[in-house]
C-alpha atoms as one frame of an Amber mdcrd trajectory, in Angstrom:
protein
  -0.044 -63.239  -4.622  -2.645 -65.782  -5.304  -4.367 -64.160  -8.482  -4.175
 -62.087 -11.625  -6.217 -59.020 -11.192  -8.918 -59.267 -13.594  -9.436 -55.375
 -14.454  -7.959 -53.916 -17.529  -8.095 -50.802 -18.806  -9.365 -50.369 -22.381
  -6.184 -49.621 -23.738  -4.445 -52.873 -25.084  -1.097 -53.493 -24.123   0.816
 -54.794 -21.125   1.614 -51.557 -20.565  -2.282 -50.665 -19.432  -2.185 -53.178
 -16.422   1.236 -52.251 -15.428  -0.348 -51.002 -11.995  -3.451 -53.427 -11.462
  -2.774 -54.438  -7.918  -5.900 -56.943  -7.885  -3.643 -58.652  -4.562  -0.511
 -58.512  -2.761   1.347 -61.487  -1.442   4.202 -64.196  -2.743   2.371 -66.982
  -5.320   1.114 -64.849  -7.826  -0.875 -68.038  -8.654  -4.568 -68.891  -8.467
  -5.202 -70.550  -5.869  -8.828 -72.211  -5.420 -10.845 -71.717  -1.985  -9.716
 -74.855   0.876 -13.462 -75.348   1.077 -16.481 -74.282   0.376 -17.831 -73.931
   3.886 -16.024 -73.513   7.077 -15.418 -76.316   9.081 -16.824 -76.379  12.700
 -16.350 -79.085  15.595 -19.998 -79.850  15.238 -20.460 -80.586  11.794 -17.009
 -82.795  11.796 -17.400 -84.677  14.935 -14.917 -82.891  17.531 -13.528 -86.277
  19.363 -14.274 -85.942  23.039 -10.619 -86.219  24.927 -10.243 -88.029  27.734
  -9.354 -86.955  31.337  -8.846 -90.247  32.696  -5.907 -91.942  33.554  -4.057
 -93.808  30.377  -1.542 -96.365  30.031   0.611 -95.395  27.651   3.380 -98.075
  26.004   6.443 -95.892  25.076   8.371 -98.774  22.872  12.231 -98.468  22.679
  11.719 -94.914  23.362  12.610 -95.434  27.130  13.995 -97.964  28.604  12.036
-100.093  32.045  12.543 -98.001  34.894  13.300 -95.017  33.403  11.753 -91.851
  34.994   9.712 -89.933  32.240   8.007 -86.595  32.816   4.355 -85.409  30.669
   5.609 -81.618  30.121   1.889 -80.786  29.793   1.299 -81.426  33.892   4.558
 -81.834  35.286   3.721 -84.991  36.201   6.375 -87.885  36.398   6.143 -91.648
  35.865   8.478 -94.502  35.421   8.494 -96.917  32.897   7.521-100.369  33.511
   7.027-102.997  31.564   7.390-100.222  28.552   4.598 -98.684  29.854   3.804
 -95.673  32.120   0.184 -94.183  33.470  -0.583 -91.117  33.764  -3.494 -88.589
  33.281  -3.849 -85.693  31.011  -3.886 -82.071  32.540  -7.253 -80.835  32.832
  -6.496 -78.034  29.931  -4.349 -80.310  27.696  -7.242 -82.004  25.351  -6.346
 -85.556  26.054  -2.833 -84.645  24.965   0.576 -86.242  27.470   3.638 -85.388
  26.403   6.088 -87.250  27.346  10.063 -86.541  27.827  13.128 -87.785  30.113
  12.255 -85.953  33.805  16.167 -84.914  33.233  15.662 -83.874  29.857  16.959
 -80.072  29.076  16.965 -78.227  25.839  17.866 -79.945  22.629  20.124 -78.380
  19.905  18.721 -76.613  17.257  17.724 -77.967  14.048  15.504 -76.346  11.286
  13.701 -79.455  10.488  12.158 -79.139  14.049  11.958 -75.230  14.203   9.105
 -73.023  14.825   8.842 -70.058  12.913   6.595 -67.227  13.064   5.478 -65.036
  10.208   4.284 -61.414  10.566   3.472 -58.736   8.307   5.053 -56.121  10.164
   3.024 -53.772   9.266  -0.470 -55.336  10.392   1.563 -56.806  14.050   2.461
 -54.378  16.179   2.853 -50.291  16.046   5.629 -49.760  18.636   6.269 -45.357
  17.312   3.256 -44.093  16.366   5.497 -41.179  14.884   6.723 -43.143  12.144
   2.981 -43.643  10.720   3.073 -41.752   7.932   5.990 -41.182   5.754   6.071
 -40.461   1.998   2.864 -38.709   1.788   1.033 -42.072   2.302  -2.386 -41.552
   3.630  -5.051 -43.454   5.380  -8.325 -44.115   3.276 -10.677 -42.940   5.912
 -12.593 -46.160   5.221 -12.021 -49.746   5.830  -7.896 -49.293   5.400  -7.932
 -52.671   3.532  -4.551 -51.756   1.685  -3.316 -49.079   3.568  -0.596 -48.650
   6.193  -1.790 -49.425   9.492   1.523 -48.565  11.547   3.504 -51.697  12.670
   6.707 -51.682  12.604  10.435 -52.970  13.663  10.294 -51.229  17.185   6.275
 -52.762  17.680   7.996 -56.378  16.629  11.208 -56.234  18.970   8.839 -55.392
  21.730   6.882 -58.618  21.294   9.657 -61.064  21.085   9.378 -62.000  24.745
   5.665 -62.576  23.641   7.336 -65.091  20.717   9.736 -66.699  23.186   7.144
 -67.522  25.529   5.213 -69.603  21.961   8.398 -71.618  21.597   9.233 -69.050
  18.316  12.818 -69.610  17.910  12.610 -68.076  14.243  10.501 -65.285  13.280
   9.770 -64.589   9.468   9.330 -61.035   8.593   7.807 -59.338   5.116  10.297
 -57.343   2.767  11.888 -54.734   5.279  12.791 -52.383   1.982  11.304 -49.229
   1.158   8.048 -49.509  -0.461   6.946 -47.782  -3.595   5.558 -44.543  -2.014
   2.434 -44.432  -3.945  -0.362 -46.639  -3.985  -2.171 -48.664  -6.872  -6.393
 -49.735  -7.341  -6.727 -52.762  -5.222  -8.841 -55.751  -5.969 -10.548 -56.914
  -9.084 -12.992 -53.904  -8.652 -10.593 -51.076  -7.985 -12.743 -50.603  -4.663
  -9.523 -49.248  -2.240  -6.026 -48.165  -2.576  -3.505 -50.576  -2.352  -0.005
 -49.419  -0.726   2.900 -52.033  -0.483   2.291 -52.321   3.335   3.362 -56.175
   3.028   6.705 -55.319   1.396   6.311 -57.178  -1.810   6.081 -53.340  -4.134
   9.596 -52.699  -3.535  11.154 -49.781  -4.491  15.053 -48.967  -2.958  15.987
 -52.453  -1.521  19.319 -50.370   0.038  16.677 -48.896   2.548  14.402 -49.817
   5.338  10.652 -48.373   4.410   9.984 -45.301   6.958   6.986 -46.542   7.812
   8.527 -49.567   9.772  11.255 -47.702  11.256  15.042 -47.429  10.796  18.321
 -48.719   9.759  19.562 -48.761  13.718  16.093 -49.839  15.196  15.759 -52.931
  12.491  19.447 -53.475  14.204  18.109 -53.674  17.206  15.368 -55.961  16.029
  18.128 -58.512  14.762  20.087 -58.644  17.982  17.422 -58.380  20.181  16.018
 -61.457  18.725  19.020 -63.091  18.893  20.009 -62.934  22.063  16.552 -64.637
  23.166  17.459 -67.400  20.618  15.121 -66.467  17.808  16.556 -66.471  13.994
  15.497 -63.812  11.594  14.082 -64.748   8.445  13.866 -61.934   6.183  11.475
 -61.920   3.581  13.253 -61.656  -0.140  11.879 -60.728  -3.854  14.293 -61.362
  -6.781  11.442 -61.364  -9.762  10.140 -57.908  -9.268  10.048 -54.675  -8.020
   7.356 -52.783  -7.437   4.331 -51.328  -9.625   4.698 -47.520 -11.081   2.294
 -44.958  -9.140   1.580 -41.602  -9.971   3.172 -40.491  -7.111   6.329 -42.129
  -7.710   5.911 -40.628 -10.806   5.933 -37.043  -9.775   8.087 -37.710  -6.911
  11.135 -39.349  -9.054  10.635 -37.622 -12.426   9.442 -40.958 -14.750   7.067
 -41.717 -16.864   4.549 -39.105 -18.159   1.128 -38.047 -18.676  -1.131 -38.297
 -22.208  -0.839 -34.610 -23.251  -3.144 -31.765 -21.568  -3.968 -34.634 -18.704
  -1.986 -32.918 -15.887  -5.437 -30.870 -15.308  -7.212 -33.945 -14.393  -4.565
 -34.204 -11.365  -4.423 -32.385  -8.023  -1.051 -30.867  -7.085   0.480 -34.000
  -5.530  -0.851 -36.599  -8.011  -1.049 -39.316  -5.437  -4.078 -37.691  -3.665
  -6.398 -38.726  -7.163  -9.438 -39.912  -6.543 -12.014 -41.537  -8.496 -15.187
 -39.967  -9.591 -18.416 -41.384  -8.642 -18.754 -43.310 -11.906 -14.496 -44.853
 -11.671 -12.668 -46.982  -9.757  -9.491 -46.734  -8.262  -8.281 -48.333 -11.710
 -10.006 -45.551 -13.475  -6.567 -43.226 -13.419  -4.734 -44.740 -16.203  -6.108
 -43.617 -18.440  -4.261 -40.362 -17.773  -1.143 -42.229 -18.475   1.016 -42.081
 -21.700   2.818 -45.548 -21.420   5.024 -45.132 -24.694   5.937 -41.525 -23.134
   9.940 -41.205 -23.426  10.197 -41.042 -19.767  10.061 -44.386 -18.798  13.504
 -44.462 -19.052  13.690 -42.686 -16.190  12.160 -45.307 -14.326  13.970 -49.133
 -14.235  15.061 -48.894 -17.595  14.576 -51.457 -20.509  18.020 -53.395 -19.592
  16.440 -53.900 -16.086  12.773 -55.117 -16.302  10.460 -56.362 -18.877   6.909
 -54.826 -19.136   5.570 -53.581 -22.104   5.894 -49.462 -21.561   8.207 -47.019
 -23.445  10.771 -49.205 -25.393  10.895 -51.856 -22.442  10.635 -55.805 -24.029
   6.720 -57.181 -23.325   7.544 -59.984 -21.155   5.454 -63.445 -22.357   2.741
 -64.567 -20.214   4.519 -66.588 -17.015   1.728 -69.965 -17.559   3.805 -70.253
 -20.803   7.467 -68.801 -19.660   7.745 -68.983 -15.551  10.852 -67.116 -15.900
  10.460 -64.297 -18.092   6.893 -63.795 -17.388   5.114 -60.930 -15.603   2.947
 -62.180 -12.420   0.178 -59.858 -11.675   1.747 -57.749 -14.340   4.671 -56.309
 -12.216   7.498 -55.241 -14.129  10.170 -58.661 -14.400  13.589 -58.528 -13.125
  15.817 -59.503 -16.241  17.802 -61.719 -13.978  19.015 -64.579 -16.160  20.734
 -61.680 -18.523  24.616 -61.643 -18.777  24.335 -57.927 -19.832  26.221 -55.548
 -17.852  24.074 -52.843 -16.309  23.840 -49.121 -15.092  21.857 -48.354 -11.864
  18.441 -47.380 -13.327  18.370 -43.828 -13.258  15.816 -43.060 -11.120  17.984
 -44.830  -8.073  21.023 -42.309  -9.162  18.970 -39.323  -8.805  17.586 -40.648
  -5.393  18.845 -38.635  -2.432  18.897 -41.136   0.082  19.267 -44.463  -1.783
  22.569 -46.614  -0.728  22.659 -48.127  -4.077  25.538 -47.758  -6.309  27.106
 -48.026  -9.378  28.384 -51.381  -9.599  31.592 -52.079 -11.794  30.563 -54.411
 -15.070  27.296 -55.738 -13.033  24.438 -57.874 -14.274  20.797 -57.215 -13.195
  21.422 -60.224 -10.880  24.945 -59.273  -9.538  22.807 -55.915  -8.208  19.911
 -57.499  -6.459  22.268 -60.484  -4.692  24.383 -57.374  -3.374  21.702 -55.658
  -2.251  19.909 -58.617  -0.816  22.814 -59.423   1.150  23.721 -56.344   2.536
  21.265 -57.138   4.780  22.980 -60.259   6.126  26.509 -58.587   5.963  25.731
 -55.345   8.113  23.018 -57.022   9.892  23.266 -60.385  10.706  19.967 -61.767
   9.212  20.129 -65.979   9.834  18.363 -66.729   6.900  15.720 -65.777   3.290
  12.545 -66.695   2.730  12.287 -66.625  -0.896   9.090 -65.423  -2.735   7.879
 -66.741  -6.257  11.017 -68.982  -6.496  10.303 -70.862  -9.560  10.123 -66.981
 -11.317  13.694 -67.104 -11.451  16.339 -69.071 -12.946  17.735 -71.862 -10.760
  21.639 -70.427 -11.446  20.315 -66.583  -9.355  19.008 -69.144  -5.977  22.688
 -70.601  -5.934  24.700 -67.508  -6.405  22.456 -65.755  -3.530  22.581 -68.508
  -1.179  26.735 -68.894  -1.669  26.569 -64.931  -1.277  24.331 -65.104   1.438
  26.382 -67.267   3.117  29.983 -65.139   2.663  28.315 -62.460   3.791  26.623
 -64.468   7.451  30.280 -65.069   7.649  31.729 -61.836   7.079  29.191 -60.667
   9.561  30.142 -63.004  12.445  33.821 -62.135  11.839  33.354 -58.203  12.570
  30.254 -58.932  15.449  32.328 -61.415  17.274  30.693 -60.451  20.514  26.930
 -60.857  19.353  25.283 -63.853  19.956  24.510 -65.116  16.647  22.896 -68.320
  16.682  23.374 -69.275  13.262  26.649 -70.348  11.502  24.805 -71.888   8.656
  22.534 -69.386   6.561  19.025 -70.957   5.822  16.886 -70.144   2.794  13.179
 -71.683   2.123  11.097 -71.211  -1.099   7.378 -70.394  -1.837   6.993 -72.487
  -4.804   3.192 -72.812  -5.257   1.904 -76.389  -5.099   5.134 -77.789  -3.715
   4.557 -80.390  -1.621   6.504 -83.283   0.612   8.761 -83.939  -1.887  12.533
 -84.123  -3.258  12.368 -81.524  -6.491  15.330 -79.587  -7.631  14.988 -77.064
  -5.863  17.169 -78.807  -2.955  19.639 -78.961  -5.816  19.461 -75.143  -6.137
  20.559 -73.495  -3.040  17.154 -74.060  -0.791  17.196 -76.006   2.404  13.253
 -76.365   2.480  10.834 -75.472   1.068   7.340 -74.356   2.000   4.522 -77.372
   1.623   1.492 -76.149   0.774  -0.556 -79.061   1.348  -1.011 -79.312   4.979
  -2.993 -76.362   5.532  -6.241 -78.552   3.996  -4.619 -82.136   5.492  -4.993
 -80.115   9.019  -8.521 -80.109   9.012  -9.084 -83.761   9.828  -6.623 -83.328
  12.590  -7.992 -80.231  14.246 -11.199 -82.092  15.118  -9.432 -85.185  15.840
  -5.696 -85.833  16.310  -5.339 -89.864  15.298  -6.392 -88.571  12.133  -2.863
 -86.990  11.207  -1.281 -90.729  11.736  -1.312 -91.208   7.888  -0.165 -87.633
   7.203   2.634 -88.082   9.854   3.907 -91.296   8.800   3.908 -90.284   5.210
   5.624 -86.778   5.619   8.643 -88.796   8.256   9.220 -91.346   5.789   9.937
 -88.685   3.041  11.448 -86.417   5.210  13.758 -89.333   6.548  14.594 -91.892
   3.844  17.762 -91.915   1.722  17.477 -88.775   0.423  16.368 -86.598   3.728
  14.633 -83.274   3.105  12.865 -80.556   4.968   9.081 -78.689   4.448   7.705
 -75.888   6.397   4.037 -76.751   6.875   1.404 -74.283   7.617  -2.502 -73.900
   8.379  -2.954 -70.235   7.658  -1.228 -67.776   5.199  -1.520 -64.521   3.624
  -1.885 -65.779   0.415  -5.013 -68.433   1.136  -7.054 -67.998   4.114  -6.701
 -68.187   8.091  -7.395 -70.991  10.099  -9.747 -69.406  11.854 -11.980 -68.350
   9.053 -11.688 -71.681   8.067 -12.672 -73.250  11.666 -15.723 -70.348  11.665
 -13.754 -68.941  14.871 -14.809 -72.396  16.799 -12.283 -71.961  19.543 -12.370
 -75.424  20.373 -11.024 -76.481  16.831  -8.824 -73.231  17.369  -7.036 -75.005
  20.342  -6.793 -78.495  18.949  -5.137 -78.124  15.505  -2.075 -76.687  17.366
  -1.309 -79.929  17.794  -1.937 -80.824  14.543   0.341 -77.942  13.279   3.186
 -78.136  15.857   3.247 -82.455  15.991   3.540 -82.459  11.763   7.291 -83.390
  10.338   9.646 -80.475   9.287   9.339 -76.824   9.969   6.074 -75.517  11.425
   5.300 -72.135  10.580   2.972 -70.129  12.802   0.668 -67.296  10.835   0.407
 -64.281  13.485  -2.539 -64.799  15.116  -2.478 -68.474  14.491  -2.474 -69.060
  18.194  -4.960 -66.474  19.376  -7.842 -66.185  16.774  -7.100 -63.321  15.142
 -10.203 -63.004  12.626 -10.260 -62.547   9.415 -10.894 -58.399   8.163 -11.665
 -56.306   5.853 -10.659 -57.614   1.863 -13.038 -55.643  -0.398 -13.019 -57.340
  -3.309  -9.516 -59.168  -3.001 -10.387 -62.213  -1.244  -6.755 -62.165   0.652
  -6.522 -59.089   2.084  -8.732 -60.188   5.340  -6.194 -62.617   5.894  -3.759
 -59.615   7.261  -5.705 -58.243   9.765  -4.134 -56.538  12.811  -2.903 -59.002
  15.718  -5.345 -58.949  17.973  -3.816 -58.068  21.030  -6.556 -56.394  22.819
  -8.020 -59.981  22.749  -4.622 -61.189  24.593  -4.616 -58.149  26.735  -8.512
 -59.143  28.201  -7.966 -62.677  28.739 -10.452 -63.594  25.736  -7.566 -65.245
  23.777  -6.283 -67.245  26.924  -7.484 -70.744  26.519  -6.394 -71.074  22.802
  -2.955 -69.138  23.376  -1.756 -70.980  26.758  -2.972 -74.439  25.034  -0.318
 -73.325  21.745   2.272 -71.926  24.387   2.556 -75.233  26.191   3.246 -77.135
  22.877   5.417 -74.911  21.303   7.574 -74.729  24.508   7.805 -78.745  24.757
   8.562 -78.500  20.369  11.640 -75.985  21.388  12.876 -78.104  24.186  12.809
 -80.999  21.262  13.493 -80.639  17.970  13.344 -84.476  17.635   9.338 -83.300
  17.053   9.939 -81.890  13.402  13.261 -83.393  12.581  13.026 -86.970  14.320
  11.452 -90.262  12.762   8.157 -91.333  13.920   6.941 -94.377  14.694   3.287
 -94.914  15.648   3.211 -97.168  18.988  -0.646 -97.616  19.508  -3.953 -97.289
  17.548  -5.891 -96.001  20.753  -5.124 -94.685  23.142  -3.127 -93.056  20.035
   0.275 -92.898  20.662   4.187 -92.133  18.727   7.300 -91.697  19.190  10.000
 -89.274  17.977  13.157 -90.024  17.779  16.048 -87.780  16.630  19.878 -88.664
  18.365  19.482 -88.419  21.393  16.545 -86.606  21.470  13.306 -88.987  22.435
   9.836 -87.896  23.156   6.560 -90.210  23.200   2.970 -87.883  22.455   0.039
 -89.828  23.877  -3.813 -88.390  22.565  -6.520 -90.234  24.279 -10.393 -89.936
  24.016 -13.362 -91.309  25.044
């Protein structure tokens, strides 16, 4: 999440913003706007790419009379004089890339890995019978923060779409079940807000019924993996999810201020505002020092200022111990041996367990890496990493691991492409840089800078030189490390809001994204426009619209998404893209190299 939600109700303790869902997402920070206008190929001076012929000087990178092909066109040249000439493909903006004609497929490295993140519920709906579960309802309205129906069946379907983009690992939101209610959304309280993204968790034993089951997120994994695609699952160690009133009702916690039950319907989750409230407004039928919070997480498990529970400092001031967007804090740096909160032993179809002598942290790591264990997930993405103690990322990654391991040994026959599990961090700013965090259990982690660097380079690709040579030389020097860049998020804005849905910039800062050092991370949609929707007055709920695939389905999508399907296929084939060092070989036409083993390619840009 990218912002505390500025409503609170009048009453003055933690304990009265407990369930102010102003947005839902991984920082938790604020995060200022990437502009202040959108950017458009007019106003920045699209460069005009050539469709002449260029002479292009490849360097060391192949040797005289070496046959080279440009994947773009198919066409082949051979090096002479360590040059070759060639002309860009009518469709390829000025772009040649250039490989070995007998090059094949490169091994796999992360550094040079594509990865594609969906909300699953907001990509594709693949049982429309699974829609509702819970007693979750649509609003009727602009379903900002409701669930819109995607799910793990919708996802497997599409991963012939992914394959065809080059994915070879795809990133999906929290798979556990979801608290069932729903809290106000946005500073205003103007819709309800369900945890439809996966970050409100409330049984992380179970898959949410709303995107499917234990056997079809099975199928998910292994489907994916036997087209060569990693799963990267989504993982929350600081919190669990906010308390609704129909989680309330349904699992016995919490109560109501006395005589208040008459200001509910039947099922308290259907509430709804009068004319003069918000969605906010119902708190004030809550008792927050009621008894019955007990019933709920417990004080050993979570700090947040109800009941008897410890009032957890404000996270500016403590990081760890602090409440982001006033969710309830996961006491994981405690050595205190705890019961499963009570609310988990009473539920019916929970796989959690009593766990002999177990901290709050020896719970979560086992349930977190059940997942991997009876699954075969490849890897975490780690939300609001510097929340939690650096001593919880090492014990889940060394558990993590065991458990890929213990998975391989009793799925022999699956094709599991990883041996080596892979976890990144959201750690808001972090950018191109060694921090501890490497020291910690994380293999990357995400850089949050690129998504404004990538602006120069959408309208005109020479313009990334700087940013490339800067990001290789940190990426490569003494110390190597690894980033996962992005140009659109859920948490900041989408690159096509930010391009003012120019196609043409659309199309070019593919390159900008799939060319840039380290891990590129694709945003569904990234490659075919998907606009920005409805937020209400949460500025980052537009940035999970639905995939557009009717846009796909009528062509209308075509020139972008073929354009970002011919690059990502030639960054599978070579990893030497992300991972390899680059060298910059000419000023204009522009030209570099990447070099990784044995792994060479040269990218030429020319324009006029």
């Amino acid at each position: 999440m990218n912002k505390h939600p500025k409503n609170i109700r009048l009453t003055v303790s933690l304990a009265t913003c407990l369930s102010l869902a102003g947005c839902a997402g991984s920082q938790y920070e604020t995060v200022a706007p990437l502009s202040e206008s959108p950017i458009s190929s007019v106003d920045n001076g699209l460069c005009t790419a050539t469709q002449s012929e260029m002479t292009i000087p490849v360097g060391d990178t192949f040797a005289d009379g070496d046959w080279v092909r440009d994947f773009y066109s198919g066409d082949k040249a051979r090096v002479e004089n360590g040059e070759v000439t060639l002309t860009p493909a009518p469709a390829a903006e000025g772009l040649i890339l250039l490989e070995a004609a007998d090059a094949g497929q490169k091994s796999f490295n992360w550094a040079g890995a594509t990865v594609y993140f969906t909300v699953t519920d907001r990509f594709a709906n693949g049982r429309t019978d699974n829609d509702s579960n819970y007693g979750r309802k649509p609003d009727g309205k602009d379903e900002i923060g409701t669930f819109h129906g995607g799910d793990f069946a919708g996802l497997t379907e599409k991963l012939d779409y992914l394959k065809e983009l080059g994915v070879n690992a795809v990133w999906i939101t929290p798979p556990f079940e979801q608290i069932h209610g729903w809290v106000g959304g946005g500073d205003r309280g103007d819709f309800q807000h369900y945890g439809y993204h996966g970050y409100y968790a409330l049984d992380f034993t179970q898959p949410d019924a709303n995107f499917g089951t234990r056997e079809e997120f099975r199928t998910l994994v292994e489907e994916a993996h036997a087209r060569g695609i990693r799963v990267v699952m989504d993982v929350v160690m600081n919190h669990p999810g906010y308390a609704t009133l129909q989680d309330m009702q349904g699992f016995s916690f919490g109560g109501l201020r006395e005589g208040f039950e008459k200001h509910l319907p039947e099922q308290w989750g259907e509430w709804q505002p009068e004319s003069w409230e918000n969605f906010h407004a119902y708190h004030a039928l809550i008792d927050y020092d009621h008894p019955n919070w007990r019933n709920w997480w417990g004080k050993d498990w979570v700090r947040a200022g109800i009941g008897d529970y410890d009032t957890p400092p404000n996270a500016s001031i403590d990081p760890v111990r602090g409440s982001l967007a006033f969710l309830p804090d996961f006491k994981t740096e405690s050595d205190k041996a705890v019961d499963l909160p009570l609310f988990l032993q009473n539920k019916e179809n929970t796989r959690a367990t009593q766990l002999d002598d177990a901290t709050v942290r020896d719970y979560l790591i086992t349930w977190l890496t059940g997942w991997v264990r009876e699954f075969g997930v490849d890897g975490f993405r780690v939300d609001t990493a510097k929340h939690v103690e650096p001593a919880a990322w090492q014990a889940l990654k060394t558990q993590a691991q065991n458990a890929l391991d213990t998975y391989r040994s009793n799925n022999p026959g699956q094709p599991l492409p990883a041996e080596d599990f892979w976890m990144v961090a959201e750690v808001f700013p972090h950018s191109v840089t060694r921090s501890s965090y490497f020291d910690s259990g994380f293999d990357a982690v995400i850089n949050f800078d690129l998504q404004e660097e990538a602006h120069a380079g959408a309208t005109c690709l020479p313009e990334m030189e700087a940013i490339y040579s800067d990001y290789s030389k940190k990426m490569n020097g003494d110390n190597p490390l690894n980033v996962m860049n992005y140009i659109s998020s859920h948490d900041t804005q989408l690159f096509s809001q930010i391009a003012d849905n120019d196609p043409a910039l659309q199309k070019r800062v593919a390159s900008a994204l799939l060319f840039t050092p380290g891990t590129s991370q694709i945003f569904y949609g990234d490659e075919t426009g998907r606009e920005f929707g409805p937020t209400g007055s949460d500025g980052h709920q537009g940035t999970r619209s639905d995939m557009n695939w009717t846009d796909i389905e009528s062509g209308k999508a075509e020139p972008v998404l073929s354009h970002w399907k011919k690059l990502g296929q030639f960054r599978a084939r070579h990893p030497a893209i992300g991972a390899g060092a680059h060298t910059r070989l000419s000023a204009e036409p522009y030209v570099f190299s990447r070099i990784h083993g044995d792994d060479r390619v040269v990218i030429a840009f020319g324009k006029e």
